[in-house]
TORFIVEX-388656 format. One record per atom (N, C-alpha, C, O): residue in three letters; residue number from 0; x, y, z; atom name. Coordinates in steps of 0.05 Angstrom, whole numbers. Layout:
// TORFIVEX-388656
{rec "ALA" NUM {X Y Z} "CA"}
...
***
This chain:
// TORFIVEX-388656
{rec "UNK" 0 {577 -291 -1309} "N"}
{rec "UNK" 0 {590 -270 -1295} "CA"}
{rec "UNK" 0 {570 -254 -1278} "C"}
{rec "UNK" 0 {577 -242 -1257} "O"}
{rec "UNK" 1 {542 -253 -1289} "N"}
{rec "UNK" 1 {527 -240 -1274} "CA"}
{rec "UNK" 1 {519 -252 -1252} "C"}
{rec "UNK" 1 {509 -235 -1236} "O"}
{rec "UNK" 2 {518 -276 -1243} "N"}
{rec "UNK" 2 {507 -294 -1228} "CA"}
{rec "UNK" 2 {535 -283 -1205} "C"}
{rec "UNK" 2 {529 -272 -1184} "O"}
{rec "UNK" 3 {562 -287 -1212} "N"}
{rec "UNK" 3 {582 -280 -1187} "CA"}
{rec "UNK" 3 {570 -247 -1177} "C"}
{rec "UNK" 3 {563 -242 -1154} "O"}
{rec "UNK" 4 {570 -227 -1202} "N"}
{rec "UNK" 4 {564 -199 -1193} "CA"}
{rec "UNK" 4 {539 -205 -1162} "C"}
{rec "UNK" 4 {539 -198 -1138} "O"}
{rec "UNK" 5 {522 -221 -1179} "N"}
{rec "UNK" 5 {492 -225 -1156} "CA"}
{rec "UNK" 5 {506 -231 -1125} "C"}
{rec "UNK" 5 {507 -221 -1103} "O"}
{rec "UNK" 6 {514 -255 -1140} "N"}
{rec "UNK" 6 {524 -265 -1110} "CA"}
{rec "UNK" 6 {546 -251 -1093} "C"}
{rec "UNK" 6 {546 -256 -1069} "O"}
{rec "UNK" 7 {557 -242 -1100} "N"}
{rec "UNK" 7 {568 -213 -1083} "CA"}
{rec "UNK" 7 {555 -197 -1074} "C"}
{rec "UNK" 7 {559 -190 -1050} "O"}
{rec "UNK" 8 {535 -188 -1088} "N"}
{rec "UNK" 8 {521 -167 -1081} "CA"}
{rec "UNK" 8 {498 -172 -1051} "C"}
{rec "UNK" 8 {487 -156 -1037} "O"}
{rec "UNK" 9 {498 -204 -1053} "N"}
{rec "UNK" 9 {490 -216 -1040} "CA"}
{rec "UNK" 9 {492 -223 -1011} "C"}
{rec "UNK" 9 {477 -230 -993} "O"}
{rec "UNK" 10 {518 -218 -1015} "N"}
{rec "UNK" 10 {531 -229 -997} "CA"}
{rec "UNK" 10 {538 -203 -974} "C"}
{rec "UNK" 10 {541 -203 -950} "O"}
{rec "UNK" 11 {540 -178 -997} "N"}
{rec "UNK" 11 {545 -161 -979} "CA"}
{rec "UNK" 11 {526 -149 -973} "C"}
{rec "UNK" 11 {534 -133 -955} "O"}
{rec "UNK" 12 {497 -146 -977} "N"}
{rec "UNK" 12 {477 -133 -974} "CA"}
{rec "UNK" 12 {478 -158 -944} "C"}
{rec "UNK" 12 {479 -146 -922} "O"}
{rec "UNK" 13 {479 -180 -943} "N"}
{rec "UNK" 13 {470 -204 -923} "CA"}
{rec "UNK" 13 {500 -186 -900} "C"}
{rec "UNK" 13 {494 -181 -877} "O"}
{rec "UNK" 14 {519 -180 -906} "N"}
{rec "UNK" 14 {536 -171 -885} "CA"}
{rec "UNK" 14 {520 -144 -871} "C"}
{rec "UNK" 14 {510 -141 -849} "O"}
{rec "UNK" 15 {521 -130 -890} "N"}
{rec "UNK" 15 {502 -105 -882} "CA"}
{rec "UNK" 15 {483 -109 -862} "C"}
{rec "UNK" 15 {482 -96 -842} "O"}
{rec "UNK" 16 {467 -126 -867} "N"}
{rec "UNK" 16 {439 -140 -853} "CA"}
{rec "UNK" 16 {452 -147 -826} "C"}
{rec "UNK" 16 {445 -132 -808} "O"}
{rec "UNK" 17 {470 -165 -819} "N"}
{rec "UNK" 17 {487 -177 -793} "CA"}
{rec "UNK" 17 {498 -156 -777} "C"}
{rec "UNK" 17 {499 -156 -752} "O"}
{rec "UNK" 18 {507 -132 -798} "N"}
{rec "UNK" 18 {520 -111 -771} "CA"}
{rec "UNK" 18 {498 -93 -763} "C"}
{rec "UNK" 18 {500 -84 -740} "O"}
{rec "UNK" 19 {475 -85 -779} "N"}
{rec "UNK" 19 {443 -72 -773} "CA"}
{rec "UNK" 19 {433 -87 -746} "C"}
{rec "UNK" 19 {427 -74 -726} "O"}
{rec "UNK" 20 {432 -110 -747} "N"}
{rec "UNK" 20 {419 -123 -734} "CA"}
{rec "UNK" 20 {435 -127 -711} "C"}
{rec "UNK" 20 {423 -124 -689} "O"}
{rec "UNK" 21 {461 -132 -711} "N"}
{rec "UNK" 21 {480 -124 -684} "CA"}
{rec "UNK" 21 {473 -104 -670} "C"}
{rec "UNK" 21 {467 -105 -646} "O"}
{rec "UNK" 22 {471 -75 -688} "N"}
{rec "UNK" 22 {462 -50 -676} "CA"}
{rec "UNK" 22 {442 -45 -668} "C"}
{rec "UNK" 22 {439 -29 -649} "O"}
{rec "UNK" 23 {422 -60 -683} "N"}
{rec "UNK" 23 {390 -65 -667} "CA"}
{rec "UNK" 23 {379 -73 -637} "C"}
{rec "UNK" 23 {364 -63 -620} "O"}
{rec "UNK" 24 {396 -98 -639} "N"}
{rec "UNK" 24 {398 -111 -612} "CA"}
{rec "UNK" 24 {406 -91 -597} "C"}
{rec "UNK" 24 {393 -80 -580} "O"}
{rec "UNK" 25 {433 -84 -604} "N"}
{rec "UNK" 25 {460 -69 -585} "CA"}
{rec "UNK" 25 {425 -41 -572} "C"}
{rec "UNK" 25 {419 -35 -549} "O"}
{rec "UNK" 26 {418 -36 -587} "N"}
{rec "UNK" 26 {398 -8 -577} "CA"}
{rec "UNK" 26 {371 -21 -565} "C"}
{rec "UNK" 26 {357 -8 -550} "O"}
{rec "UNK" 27 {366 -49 -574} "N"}
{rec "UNK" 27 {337 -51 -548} "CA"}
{rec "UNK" 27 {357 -64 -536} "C"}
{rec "UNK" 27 {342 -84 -532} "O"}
{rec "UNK" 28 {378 -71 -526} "N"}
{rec "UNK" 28 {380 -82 -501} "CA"}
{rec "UNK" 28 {389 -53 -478} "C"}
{rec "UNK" 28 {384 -54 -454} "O"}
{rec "UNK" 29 {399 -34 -489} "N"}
{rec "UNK" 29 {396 -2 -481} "CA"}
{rec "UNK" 29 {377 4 -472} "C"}
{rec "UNK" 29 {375 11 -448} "O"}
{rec "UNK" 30 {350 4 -494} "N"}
{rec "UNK" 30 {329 14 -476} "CA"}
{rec "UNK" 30 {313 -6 -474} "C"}
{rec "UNK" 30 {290 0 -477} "O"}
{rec "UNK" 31 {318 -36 -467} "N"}
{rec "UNK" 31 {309 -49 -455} "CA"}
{rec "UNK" 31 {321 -45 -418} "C"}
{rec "UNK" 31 {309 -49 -397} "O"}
{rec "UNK" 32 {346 -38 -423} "N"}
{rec "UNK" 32 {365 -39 -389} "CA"}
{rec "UNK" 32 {347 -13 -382} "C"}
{rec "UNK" 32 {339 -9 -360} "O"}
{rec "UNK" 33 {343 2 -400} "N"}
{rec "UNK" 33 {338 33 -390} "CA"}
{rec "UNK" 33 {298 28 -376} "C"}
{rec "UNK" 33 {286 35 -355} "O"}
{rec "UNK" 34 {293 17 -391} "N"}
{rec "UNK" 34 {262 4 -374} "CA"}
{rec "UNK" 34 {257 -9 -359} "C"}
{rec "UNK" 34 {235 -14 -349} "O"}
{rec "UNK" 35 {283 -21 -351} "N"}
{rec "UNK" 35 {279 -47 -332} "CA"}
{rec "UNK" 35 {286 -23 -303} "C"}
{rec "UNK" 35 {271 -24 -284} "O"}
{rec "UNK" 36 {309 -3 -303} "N"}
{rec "UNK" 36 {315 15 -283} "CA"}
{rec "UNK" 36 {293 32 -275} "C"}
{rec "UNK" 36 {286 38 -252} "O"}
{rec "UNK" 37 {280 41 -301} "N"}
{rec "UNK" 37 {250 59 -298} "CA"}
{rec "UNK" 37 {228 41 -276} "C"}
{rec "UNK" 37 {217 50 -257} "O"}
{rec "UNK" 38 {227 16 -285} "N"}
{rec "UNK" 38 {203 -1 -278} "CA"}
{rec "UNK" 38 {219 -8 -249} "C"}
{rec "UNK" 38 {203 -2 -231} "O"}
{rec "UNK" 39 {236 -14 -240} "N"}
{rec "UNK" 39 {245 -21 -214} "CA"}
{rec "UNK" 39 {248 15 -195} "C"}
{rec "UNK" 39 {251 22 -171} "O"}
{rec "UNK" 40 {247 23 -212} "N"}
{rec "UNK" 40 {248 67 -187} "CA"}
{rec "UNK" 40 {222 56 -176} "C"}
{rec "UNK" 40 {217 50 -152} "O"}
{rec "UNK" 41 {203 54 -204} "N"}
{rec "UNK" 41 {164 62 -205} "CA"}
{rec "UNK" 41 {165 32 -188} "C"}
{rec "UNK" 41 {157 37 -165} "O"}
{rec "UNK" 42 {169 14 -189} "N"}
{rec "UNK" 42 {159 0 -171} "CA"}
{rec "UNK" 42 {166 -3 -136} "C"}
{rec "UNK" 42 {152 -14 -119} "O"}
{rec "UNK" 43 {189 8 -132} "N"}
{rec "UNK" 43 {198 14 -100} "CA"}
{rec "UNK" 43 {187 40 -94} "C"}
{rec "UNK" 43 {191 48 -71} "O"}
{rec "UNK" 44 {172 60 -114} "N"}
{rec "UNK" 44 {170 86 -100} "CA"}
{rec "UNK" 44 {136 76 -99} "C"}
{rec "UNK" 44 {124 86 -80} "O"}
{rec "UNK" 45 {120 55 -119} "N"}
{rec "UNK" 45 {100 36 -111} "CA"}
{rec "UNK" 45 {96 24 -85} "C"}
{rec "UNK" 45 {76 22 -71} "O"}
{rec "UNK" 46 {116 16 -83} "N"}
{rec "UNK" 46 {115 1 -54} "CA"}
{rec "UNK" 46 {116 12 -33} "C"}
{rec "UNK" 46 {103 1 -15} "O"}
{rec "UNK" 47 {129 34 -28} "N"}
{rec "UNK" 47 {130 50 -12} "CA"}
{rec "UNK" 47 {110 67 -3} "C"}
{rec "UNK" 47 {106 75 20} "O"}
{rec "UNK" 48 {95 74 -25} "N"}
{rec "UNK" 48 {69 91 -28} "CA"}
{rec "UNK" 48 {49 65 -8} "C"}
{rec "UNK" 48 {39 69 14} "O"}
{rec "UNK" 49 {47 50 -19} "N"}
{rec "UNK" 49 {30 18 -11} "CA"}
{rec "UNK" 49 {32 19 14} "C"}
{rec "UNK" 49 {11 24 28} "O"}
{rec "UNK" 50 {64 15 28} "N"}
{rec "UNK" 50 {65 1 55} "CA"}
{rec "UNK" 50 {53 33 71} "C"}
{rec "UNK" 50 {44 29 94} "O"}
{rec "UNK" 51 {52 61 62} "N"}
{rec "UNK" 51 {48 83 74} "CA"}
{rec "UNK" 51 {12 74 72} "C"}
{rec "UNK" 51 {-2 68 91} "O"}
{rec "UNK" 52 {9 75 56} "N"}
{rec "UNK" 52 {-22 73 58} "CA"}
{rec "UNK" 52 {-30 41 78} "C"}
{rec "UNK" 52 {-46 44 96} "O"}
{rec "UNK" 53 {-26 32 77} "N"}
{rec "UNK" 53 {-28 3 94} "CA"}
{rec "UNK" 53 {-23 9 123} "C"}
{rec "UNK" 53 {-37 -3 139} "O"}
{rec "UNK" 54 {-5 27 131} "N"}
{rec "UNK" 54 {9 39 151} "CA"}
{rec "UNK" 54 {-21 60 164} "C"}
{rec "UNK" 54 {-32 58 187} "O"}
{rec "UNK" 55 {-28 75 144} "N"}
{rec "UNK" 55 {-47 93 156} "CA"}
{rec "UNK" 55 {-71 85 161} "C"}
{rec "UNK" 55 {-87 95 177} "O"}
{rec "UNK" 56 {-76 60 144} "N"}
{rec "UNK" 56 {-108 49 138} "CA"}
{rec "UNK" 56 {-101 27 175} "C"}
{rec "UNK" 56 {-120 27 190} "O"}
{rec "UNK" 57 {-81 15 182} "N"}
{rec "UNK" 57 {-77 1 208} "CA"}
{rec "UNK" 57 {-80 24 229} "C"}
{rec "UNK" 57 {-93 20 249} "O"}
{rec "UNK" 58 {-65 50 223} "N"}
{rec "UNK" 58 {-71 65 247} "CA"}
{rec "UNK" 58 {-111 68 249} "C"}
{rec "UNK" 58 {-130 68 265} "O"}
{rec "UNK" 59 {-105 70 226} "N"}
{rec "UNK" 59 {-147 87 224} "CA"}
{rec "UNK" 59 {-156 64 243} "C"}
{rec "UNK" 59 {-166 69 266} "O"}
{rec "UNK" 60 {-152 36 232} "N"}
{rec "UNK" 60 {-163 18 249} "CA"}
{rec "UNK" 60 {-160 19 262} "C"}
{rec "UNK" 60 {-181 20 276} "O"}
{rec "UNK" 61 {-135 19 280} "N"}
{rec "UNK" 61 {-131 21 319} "CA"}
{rec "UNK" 61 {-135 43 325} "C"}
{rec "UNK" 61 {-121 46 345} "O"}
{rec "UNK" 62 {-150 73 319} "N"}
{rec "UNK" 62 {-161 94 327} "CA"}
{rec "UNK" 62 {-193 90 328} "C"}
{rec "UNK" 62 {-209 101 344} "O"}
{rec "UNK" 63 {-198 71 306} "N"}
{rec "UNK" 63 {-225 70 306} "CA"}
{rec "UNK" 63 {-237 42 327} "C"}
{rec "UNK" 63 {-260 40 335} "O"}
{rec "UNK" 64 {-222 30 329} "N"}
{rec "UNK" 64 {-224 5 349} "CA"}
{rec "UNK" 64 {-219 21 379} "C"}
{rec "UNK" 64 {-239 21 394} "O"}
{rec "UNK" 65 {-199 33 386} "N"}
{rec "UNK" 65 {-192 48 406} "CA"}
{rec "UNK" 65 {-222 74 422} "C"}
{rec "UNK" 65 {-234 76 443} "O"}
{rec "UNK" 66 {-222 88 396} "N"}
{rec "UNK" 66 {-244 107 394} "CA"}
{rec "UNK" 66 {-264 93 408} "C"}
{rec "UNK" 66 {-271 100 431} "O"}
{rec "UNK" 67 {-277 64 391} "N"}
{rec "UNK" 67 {-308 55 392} "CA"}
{rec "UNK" 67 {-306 36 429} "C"}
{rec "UNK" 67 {-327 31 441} "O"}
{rec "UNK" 68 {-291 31 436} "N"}
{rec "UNK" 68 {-275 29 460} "CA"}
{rec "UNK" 68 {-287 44 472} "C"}
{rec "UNK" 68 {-311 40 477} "O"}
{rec "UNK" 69 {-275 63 479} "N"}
{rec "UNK" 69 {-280 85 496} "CA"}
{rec "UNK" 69 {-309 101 493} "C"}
{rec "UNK" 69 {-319 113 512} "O"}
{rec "UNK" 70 {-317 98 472} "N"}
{rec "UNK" 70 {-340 105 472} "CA"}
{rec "UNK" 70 {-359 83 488} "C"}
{rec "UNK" 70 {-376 93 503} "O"}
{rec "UNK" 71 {-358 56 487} "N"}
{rec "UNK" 71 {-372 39 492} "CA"}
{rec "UNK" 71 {-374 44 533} "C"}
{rec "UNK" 71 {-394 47 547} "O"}
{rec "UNK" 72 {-342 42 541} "N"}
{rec "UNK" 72 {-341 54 564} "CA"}
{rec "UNK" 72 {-361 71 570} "C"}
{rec "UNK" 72 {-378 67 588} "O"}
{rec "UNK" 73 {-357 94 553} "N"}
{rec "UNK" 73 {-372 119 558} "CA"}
{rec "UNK" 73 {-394 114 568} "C"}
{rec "UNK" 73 {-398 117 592} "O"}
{rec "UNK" 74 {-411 104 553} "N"}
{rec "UNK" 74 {-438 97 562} "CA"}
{rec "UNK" 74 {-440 74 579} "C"}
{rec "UNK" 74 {-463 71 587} "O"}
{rec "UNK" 75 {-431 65 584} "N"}
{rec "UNK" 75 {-433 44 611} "CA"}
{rec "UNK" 75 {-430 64 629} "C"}
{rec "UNK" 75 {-450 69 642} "O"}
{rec "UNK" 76 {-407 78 636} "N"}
{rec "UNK" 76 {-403 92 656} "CA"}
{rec "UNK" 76 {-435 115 661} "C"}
{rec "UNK" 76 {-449 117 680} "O"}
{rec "UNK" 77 {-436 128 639} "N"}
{rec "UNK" 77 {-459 139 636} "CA"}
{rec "UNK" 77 {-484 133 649} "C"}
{rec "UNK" 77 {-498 150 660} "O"}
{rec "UNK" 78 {-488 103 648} "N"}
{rec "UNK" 78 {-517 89 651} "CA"}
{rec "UNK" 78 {-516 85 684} "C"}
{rec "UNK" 78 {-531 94 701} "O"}
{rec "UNK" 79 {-492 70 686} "N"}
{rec "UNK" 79 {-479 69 718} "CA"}
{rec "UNK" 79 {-484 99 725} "C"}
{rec "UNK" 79 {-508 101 726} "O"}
{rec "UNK" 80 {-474 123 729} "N"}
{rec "UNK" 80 {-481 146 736} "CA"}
{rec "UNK" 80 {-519 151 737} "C"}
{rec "UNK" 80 {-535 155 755} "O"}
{rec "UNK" 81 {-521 150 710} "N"}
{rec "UNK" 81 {-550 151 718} "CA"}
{rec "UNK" 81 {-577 142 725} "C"}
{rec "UNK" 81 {-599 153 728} "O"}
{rec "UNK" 82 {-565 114 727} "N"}
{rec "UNK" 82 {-573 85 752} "CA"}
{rec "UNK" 82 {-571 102 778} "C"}
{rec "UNK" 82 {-592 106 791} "O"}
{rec "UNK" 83 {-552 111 786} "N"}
{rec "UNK" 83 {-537 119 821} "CA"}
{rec "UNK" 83 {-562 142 824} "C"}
{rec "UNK" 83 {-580 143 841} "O"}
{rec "UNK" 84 {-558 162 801} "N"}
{rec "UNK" 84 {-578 181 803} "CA"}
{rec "UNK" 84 {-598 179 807} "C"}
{rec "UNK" 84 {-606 190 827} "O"}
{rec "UNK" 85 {-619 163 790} "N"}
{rec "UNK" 85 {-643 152 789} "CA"}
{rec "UNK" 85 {-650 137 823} "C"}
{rec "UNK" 85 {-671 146 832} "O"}
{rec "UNK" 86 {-639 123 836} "N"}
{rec "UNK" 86 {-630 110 862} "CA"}
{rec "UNK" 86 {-634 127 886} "C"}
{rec "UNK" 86 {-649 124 905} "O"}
{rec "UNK" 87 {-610 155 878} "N"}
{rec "UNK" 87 {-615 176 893} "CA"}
{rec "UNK" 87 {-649 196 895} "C"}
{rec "UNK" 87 {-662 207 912} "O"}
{rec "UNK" 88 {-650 192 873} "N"}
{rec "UNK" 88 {-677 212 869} "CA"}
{rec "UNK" 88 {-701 200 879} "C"}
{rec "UNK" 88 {-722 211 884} "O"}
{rec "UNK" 89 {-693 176 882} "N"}
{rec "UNK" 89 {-717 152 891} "CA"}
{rec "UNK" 89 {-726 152 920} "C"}
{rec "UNK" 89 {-747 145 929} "O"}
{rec "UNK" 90 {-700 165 934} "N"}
{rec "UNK" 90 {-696 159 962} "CA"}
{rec "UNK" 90 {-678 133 971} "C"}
{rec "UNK" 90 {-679 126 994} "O"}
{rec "UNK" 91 {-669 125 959} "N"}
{rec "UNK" 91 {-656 95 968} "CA"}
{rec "UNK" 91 {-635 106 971} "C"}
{rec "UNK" 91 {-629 128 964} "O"}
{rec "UNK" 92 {-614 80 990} "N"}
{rec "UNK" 92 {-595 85 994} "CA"}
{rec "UNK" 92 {-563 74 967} "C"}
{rec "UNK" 92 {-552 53 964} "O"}
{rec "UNK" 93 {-559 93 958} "N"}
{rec "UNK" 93 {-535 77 941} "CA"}
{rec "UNK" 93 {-510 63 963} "C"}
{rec "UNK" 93 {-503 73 985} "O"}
{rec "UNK" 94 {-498 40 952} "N"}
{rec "UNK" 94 {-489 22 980} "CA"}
{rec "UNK" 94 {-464 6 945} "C"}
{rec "UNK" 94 {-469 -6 924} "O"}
{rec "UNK" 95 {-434 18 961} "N"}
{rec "UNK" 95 {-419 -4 935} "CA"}
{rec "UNK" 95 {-399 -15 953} "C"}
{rec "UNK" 95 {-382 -1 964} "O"}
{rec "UNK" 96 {-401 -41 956} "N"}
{rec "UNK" 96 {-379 -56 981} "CA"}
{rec "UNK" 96 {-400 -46 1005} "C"}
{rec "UNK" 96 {-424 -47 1007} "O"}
{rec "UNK" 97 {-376 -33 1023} "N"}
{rec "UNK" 97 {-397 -28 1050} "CA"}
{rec "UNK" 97 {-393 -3 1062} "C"}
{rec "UNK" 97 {-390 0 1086} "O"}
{rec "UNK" 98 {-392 16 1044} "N"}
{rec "UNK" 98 {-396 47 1036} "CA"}
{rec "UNK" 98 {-421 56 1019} "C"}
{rec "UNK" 98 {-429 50 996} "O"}
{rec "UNK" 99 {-435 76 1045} "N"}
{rec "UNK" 99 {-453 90 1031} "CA"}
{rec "UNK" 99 {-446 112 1010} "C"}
{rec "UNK" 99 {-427 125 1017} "O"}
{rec "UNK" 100 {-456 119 988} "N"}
{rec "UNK" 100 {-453 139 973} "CA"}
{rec "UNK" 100 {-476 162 975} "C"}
{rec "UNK" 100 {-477 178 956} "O"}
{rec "UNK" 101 {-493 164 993} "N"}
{rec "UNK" 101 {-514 180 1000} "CA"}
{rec "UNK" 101 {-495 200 1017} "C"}
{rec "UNK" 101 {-505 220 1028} "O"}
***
């Protein structure tokens, strides 16, 4: 008789166990859905942050490409000016095409 008592007892402690474990699942798949929503916000407000920085680091570059540009100009023009000068001061005639600049 005690062996049926067991095995009842058995049986329902093992039911007990099946609906726990229903409820278990039933709550990480909750805050499993609830992490997967967290991790997809943090990863588009990630990306966004990314493509802004990528965005500013390309402008830096075409300011700093642009910049070193014009600087390089600069001094050509510079050297040209003070070639003409140097020319002038010499006494010579500056001559560009078939115009004097004296």
């Amino acid at each position: 008789m005690s062996s049926i008592i067991a095995s009842i007892k058995d049986l329902i402690t093992s039911l007990f166990e099946v609906v726990f474990s229903i409820f278990g699942i039933a709550a990480n798949l909750v805050q499993n859905g609830i992490s997967l929503v967290a991790s997809t916000f943090a990863g588009l407000i990630n990306m966004v942050i990314d493509m802004f920085k990528g965005v500013i680091n390309a402008a830096g570059g075409i300011v700093s490409f642009t910049a070193s540009n014009f600087l390089i100009l600069g001094v050509i023009a510079a050297a040209f000016f003070g070639f003409l000068q140097f020319q002038r001061s010499q006494g010579r005639t500056v001559k560009v095409g078939d115009k004097k600049l004296n």
